[in-house]
C-alpha positions in Angstrom: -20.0 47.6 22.9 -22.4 45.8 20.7 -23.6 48.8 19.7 -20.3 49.8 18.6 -20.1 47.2 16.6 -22.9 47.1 14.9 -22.9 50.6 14.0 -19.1 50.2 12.3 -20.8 46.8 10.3 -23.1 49.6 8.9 -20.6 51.9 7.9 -18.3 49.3 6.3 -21.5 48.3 4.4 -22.8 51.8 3.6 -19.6 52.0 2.3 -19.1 49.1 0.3 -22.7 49.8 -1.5 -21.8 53.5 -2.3 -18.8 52.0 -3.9 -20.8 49.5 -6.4 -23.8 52.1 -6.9 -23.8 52.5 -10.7 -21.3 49.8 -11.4 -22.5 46.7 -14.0 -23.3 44.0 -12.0 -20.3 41.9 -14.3 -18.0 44.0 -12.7 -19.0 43.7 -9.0 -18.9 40.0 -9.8 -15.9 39.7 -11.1 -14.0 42.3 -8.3 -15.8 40.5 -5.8 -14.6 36.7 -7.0 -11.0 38.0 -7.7 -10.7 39.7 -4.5 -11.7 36.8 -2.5 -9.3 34.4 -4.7 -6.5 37.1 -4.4 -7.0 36.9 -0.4 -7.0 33.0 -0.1 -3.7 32.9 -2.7 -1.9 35.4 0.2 -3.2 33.3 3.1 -1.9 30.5 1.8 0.8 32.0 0.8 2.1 33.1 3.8 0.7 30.0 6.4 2.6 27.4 5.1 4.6 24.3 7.1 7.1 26.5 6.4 7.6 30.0 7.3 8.0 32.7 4.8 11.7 33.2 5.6 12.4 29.4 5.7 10.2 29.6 1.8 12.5 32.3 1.0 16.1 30.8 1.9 15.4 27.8 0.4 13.9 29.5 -2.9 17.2 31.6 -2.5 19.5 28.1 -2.5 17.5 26.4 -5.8 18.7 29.9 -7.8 22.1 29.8 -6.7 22.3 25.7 -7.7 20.9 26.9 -11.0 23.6 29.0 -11.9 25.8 26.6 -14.2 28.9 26.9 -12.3 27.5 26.2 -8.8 25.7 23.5 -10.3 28.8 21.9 -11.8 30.7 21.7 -8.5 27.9 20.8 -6.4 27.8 17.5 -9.3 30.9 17.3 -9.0 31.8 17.2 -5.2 28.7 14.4 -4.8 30.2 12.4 -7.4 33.0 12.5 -5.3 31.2 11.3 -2.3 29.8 8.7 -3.8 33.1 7.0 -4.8 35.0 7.4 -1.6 32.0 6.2 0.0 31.4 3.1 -2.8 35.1 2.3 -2.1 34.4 1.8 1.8 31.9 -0.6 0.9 34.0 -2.5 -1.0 37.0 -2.4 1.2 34.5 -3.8 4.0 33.4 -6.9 2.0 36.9 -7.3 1.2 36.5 -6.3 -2.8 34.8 -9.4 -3.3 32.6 -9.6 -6.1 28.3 -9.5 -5.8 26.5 -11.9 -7.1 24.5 -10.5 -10.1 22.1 -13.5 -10.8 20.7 -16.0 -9.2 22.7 -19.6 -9.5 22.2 -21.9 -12.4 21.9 -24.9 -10.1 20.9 -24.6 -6.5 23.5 -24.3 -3.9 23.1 -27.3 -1.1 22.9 -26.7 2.7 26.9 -27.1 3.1 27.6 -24.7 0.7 24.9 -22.4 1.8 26.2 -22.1 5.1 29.6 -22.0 4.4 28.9 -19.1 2.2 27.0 -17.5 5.5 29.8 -17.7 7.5 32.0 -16.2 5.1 30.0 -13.5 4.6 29.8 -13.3 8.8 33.0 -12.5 8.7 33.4 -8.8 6.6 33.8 -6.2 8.7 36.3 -4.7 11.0 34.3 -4.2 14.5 34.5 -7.1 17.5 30.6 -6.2 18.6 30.6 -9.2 20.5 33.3 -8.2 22.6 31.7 -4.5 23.0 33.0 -2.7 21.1 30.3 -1.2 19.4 28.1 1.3 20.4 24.3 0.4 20.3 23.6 -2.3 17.2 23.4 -5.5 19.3 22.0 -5.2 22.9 22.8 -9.3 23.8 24.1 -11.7 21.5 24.4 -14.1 24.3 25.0 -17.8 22.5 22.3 -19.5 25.0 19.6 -16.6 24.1 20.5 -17.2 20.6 20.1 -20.9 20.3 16.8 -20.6 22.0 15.9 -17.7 19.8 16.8 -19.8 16.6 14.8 -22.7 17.6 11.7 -20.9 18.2 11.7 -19.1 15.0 12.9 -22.1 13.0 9.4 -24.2 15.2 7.2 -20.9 13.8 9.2 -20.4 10.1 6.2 -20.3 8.4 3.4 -18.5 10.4 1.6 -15.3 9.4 -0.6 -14.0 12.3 -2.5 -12.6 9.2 -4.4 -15.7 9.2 -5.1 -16.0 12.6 -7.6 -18.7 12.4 -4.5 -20.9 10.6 -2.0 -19.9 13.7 -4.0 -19.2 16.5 -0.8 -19.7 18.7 0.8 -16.8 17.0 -1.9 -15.0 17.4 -2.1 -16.0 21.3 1.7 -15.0 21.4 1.4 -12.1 19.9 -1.0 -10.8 22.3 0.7 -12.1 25.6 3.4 -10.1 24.3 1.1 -6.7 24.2 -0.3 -7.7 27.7 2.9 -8.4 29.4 4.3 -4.9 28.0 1.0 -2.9 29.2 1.9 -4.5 32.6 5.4 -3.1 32.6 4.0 0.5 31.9 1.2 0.1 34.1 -2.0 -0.3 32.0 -5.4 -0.5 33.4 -7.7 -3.2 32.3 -8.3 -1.7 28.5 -5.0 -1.1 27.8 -4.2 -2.4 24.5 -1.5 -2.2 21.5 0.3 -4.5 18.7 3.3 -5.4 17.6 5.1 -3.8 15.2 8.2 -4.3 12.9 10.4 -2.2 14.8 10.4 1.5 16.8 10.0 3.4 13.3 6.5 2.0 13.0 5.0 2.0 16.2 6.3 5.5 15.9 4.2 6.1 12.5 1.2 3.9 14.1 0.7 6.6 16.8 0.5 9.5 14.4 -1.8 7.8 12.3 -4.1 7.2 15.1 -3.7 10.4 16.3 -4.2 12.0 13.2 -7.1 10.2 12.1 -8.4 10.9 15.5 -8.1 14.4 15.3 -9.7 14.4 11.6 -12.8 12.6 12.9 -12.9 15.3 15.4 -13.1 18.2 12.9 -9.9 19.0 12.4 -8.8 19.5 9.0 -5.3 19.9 9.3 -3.5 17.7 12.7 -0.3 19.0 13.8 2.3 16.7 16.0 4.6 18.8 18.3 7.4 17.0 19.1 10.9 18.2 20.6 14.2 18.8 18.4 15.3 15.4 19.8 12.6 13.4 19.1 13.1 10.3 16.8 13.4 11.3 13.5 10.2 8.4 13.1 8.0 11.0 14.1 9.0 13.1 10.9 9.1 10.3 8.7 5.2 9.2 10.0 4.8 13.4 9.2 5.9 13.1 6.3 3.8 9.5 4.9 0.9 10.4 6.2 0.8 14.1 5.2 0.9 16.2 8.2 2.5 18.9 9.8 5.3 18.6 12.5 6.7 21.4 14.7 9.6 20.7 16.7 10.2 22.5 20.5 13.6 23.7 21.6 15.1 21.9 24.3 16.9 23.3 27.0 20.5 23.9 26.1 22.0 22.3 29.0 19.5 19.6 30.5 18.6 19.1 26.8 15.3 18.2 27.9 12.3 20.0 26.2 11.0 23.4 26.7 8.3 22.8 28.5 7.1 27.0 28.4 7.7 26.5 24.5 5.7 23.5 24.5 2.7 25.1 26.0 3.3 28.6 23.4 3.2 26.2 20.5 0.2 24.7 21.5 -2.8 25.4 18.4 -6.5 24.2 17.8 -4.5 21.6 14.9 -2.1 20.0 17.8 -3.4 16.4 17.6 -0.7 14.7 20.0 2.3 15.7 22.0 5.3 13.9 22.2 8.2 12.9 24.7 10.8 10.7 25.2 12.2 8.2 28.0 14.8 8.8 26.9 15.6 10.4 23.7 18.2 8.7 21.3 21.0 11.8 21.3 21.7 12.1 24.5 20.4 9.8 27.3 18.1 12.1 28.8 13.8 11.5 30.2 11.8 14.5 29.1 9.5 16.1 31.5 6.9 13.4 31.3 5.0 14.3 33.3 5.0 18.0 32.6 3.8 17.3 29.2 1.2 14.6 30.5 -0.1 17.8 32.1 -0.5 20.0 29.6 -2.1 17.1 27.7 -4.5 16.8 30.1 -4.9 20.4 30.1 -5.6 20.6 26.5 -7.2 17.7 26.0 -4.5 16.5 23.4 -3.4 12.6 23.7 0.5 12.3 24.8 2.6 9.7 23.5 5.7 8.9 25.3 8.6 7.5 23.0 10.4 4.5 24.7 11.5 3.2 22.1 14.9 2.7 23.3 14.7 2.7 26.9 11.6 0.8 26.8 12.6 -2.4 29.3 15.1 -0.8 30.9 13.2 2.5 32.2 10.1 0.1 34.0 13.0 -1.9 35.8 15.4 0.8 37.2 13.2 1.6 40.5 14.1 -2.2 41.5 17.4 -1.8 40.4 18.2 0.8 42.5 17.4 3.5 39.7 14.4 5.3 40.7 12.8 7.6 38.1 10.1 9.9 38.1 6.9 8.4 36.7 6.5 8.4 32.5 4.1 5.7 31.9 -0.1 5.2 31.8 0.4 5.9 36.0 0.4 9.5 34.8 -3.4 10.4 32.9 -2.4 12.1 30.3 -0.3 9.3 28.9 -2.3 7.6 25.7 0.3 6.0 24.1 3.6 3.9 24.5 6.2 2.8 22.1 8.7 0.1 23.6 11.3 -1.7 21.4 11.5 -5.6 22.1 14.3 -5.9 19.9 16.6 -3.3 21.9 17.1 -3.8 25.6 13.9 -7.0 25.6 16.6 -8.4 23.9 14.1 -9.7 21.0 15.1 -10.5 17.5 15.2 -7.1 15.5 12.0 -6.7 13.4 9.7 -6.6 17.0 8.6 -4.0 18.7 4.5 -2.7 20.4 3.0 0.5 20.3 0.7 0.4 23.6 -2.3 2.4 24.0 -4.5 3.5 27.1 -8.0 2.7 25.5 -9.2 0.7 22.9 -10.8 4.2 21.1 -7.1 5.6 20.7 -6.0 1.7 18.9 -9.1 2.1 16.7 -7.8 5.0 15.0 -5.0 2.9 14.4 -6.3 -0.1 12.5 -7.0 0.3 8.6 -9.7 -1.6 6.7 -11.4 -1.8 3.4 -14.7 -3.3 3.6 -15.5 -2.8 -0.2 -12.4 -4.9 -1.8 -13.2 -7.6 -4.1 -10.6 -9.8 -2.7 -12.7 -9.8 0.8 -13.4 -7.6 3.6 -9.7 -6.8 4.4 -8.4 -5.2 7.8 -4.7 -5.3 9.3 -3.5 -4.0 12.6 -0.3 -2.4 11.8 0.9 -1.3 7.8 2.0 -5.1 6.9 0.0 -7.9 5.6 1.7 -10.8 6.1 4.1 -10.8 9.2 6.6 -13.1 10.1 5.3 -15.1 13.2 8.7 -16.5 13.8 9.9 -13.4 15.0 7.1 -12.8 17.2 7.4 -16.5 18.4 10.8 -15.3 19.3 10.2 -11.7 21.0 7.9 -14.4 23.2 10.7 -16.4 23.9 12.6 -13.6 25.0 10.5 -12.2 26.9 9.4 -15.6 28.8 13.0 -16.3 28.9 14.1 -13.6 31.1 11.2 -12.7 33.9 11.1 -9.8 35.3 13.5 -10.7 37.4 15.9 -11.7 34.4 15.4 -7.8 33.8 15.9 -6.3 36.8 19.5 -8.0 36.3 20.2 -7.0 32.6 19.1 -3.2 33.5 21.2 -2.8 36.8 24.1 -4.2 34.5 23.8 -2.1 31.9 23.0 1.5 33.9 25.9 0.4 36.5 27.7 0.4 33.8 26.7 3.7 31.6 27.1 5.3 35.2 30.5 4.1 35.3 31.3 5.7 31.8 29.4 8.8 32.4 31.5 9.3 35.9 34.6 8.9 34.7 34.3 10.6 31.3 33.7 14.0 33.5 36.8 13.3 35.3 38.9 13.2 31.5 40.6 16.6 30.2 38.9 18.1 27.0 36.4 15.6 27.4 32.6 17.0 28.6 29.1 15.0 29.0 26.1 16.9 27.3 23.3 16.7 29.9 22.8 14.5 32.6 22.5 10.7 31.5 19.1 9.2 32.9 19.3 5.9 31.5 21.8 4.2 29.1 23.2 6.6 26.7 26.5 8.7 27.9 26.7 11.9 25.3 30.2 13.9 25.0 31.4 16.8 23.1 34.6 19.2 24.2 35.8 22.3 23.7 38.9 21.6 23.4 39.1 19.6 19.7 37.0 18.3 16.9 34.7 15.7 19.0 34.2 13.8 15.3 38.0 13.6 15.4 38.1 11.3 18.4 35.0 9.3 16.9 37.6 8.5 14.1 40.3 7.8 16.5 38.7 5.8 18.6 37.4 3.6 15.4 41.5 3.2 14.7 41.3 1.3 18.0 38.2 -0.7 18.0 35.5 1.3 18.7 32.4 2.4 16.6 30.3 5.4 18.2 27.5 7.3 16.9 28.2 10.8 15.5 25.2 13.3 16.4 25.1 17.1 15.9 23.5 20.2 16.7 25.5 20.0 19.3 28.2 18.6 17.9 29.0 15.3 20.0 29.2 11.8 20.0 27.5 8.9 22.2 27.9 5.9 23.3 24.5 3.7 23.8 25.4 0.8 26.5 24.3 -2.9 25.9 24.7 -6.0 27.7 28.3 -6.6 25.7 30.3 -3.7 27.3 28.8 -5.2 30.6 31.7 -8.0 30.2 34.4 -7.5 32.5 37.2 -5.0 31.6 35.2 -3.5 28.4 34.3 -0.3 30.5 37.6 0.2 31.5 39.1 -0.7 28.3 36.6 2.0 26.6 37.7 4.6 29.2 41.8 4.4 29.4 41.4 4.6 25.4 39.3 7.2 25.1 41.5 9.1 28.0 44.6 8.1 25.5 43.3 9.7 22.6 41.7 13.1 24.1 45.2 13.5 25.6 46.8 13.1 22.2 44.2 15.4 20.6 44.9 18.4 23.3 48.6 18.6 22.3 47.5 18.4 18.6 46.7 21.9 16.7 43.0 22.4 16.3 42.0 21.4 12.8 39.2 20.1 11.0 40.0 16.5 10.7 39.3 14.1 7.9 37.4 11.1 7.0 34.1 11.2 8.8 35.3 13.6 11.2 35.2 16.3 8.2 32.1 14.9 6.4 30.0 15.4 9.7 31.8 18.9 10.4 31.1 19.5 6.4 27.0 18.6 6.9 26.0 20.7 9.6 28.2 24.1 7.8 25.9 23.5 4.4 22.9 25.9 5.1 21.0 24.6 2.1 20.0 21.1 3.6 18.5 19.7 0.6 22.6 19.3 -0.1 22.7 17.2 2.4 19.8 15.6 1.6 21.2 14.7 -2.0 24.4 13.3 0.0 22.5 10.9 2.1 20.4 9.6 -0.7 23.6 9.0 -2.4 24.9 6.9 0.5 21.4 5.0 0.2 22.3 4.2 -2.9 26.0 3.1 -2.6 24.4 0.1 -0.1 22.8 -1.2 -3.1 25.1 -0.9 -5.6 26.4 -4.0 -6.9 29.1 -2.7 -9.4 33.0 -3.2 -9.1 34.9 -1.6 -6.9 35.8 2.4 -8.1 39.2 3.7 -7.2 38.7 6.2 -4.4 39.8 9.8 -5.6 42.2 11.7 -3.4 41.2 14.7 -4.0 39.6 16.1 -0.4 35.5 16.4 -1.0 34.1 19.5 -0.3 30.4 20.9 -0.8 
């Protein structure tokens, strides 16, 4: 066989030299350096982030928007958008006016809080009597007094100077501690806290990444389901590296686990699952993809995010779930939201790590700076101790046992939705519910159309699509007596009125979502939701709101 070989590598060469016999050397040269530049400018060419068809469709959509009429409307339609959706705004402040500049004089503390109360009062959804979907996991009035106290005793500490605040500092790390406990962390377990899910999301790619770079590889790639949080795209995207997304099982909706494993390359620098994943309520196969990490040698990061202290209490509260935490080896990583279900102020959440080498990769320093040798933990500088004060507080507050009480509440409760929602006509649950979040879509009528419906009587839900569906995330506030039942003999009420309604496509939101997922050049969309990015800012009086339907 070597033979073989070696006897074709002296044909090919034989070959090549008869070829250049009698040519200037210039010319061999030159062939030689344009051929090899030719062959790098196809490889790169065709291995991109993006395959060549995905290249091609979208080079196909930037034509078409060039052509003056297409461009017109597609101007047109998002000017549209933007009023209807600047005249919401308004209407939910009440067309009241922004302030433009700051005061003359300073305001003093009565006016100051009257004007906070005022401003308290906009908008049209009773959260606290659960009505909303997700948004605020307590807001009980005891929790919050305590929780304003504590922040208002640590209003002006920066665990950035940690020799200033060393009780900060000694809260934030109790914090860290207790949540390693909860997932089961050996002795060097570690983390931080972050500012939310979004960064402890971003702080695991970045240790990841740079872990895989100091490892030779020159390009990392994360491999994530089509349901994991859209952080792990947006850490992709800051900190230049590729994502590839895995298909999910059409009916568990839990990842492909084969798919997983085929998508597996030398680049793949961490794989991802989540307990559970926002859109639908479900665990990924944790452990499955622990073993594969193990396998492969690639660090696996389970996102819990949102189930985060509700998923380590469930066994005790007569939940039981398989195992997703650091019990399983090939776990390296954690993220757990405080601020969600720990019932933290928002702005706190910890990204937990197995060892110390993974947290390395993680921390960012710049020895060389003339302002001082200057190192941080997470992306901020300065953080506000106050809210880790209070995610302490919390925390302390509750127990374990405290926990154990707040998760059996909540699950008996999304249980109770998820049971009877597959007893309602029209109505249909996407997946099986493992923890919080109940999921439904139907056959029968536009899903965003009850959404809408269901917002004429109270209730605000979170659109998803691809499937199309809706969701309702359960929090201590629809724990309160009657708020299940109330959600469940309305939504009954308005999927019977739907069913003896005509199909159509509905209006408001109901048609913007069905309008979003139809557009097969995203980058449409992507102009939409930057133009609702804007509207939140905008300051400007109130625009009438055209009534002409929008359309893209």
């Amino acid at each position: 066989m070597f033979s073989a070989a070696s006897s074709l590598g002296d044909a090919v060469k034989s070959r090549i030299n008869d070829m250049c016999e009698g040519q200037p050397s210039w010319k061999v040269v030159l062939v030689t350096a344009g051929s090899t530049i030719s062959f790098i400018a196809l490889k790169n060419f065709l291995w991109q982030d993006d395959s060549l068809y995905v290249r091609s469709k979208k080079a196909a959509f930037i034509l078409v928007r060039k052509i003056p009429q297409v461009k017109r409307q597609v101007e047109e339609e998002i000017n549209k958008m933007e009023k209807v959706l600047s005249a919401e705004m308004n209407d939910s402040i009440d067309n009241n006016a922004y302030m433009q500049e700051l005061p003359k004089q300073g305001w003093d503390k009565k006016t100051i809080l009257k004007e906070v109360q005022n401003y308290g009062k906009y908008g049209k959804y009773n959260w606290a009597a659960g009505y909303i979907s997700g948004g605020v996991y307590n807001g009980n009035p005891e929790l919050t007094q305590l929780m304003t106290e504590v922040y208002g005793l640590s209003a002006w500490t920066n665990p950035l100077h940690a020799d200033v605040f060393p009780g900060i500092r000694k809260m934030e790390a109790e914090v860290v501690r207790m949540c390693c406990d909860l997932f089961h962390g050996g002795p060097q377990s570690c983390g931080t806290m972050t500012t939310g899910g979004t960064e402890s999301i971003v702080m695991a790619c970045k240790a990841y990444r740079d872990r895989a770079v100091h490892r030779g590889i020159a390009k990392p790639e994360i491999l994530a389901p089509v349901t994991a949080h859209a952080a792990f795209d947006k850490g992709a995207q800051l900190l230049g590296i590729r994502i590839k997304h895995v298909p999910i099982d059409p009916v568990t909706m839990r990842v492909d686990i084969k798919a997983m494993k085929r998508m597996i390359t030398r680049n793949t620098c961490m794989l991802v699952g989540s307990a559970p994943q926002f859109p639908h309520g479900v665990i990924d196969p944790i452990a499955e993809i622990s073993a594969l990490g193990e396998a492969w040698g690639i660090p696996v990061h389970v996102d819990a995010c949102l189930g985060g202290f509700l998923i380590p209490f469930m066994e005790e509260a007569g939940y039981p779930l398989p195992l997703f935490d650091f019990r399983l080896p090939g776990v390296c990583s954690i993220s757990c939201d405080t601020h969600k279900y720990g019932f933290a102020p928002k702005g706190s959440s910890v990204v937990l790590y197995r060892h110390r080498q993974y947290r390395h990769h993680q921390f960012f320093a710049q020895p060389d700076w003339p302002g001082g040798i200057y190192a941080t933990p997470t992306i901020a500088g300065s953080r506000a101790g106050g809210i880790i004060a209070a995610c302490w507080a919390a925390l302390v507050h509750h127990g374990r046992q405290g926990y154990v009480q707040s998760t059996k509440a909540i699950i008996d409760t999304a249980k109770f939705i998820e049971t009877k929602c597959r007893d309602i006509a029209g109505i249909e649950v996407v997946g099986k519910p493992d923890v919080s979040v109940v999921a439904l879509s139907s056959k029968r009528f536009n899903i965003y159309t009850l959404s809408d419906k269901m917002g004429l009587k109270g209730w605000n839900l979170n659109a998803l699509q691809y499937p199309s569906c809706i969701h309702i995330a359960v929090t201590m506030p629809h724990t309160q007596k009657g708020v299940a039942e109330r959600f469940v003999n309305d939504l009954k009420e308005v999927a019977a009125e739907l069913q003896a309604l005509p199909p159509c496509d509905g209006e408001g939101s109901a048609a913007l979502y069905g309008m979003a997922q139809s557009i097969p050049d995203r980058s449409i969309v992507e102009e939409i939701t930057r133009t609702y990015l804007d509207v939140t800012y905008d300051t400007s009086p109130r625009v009438e709101q055209p009534t002409i339907p929008v359309r893209v």
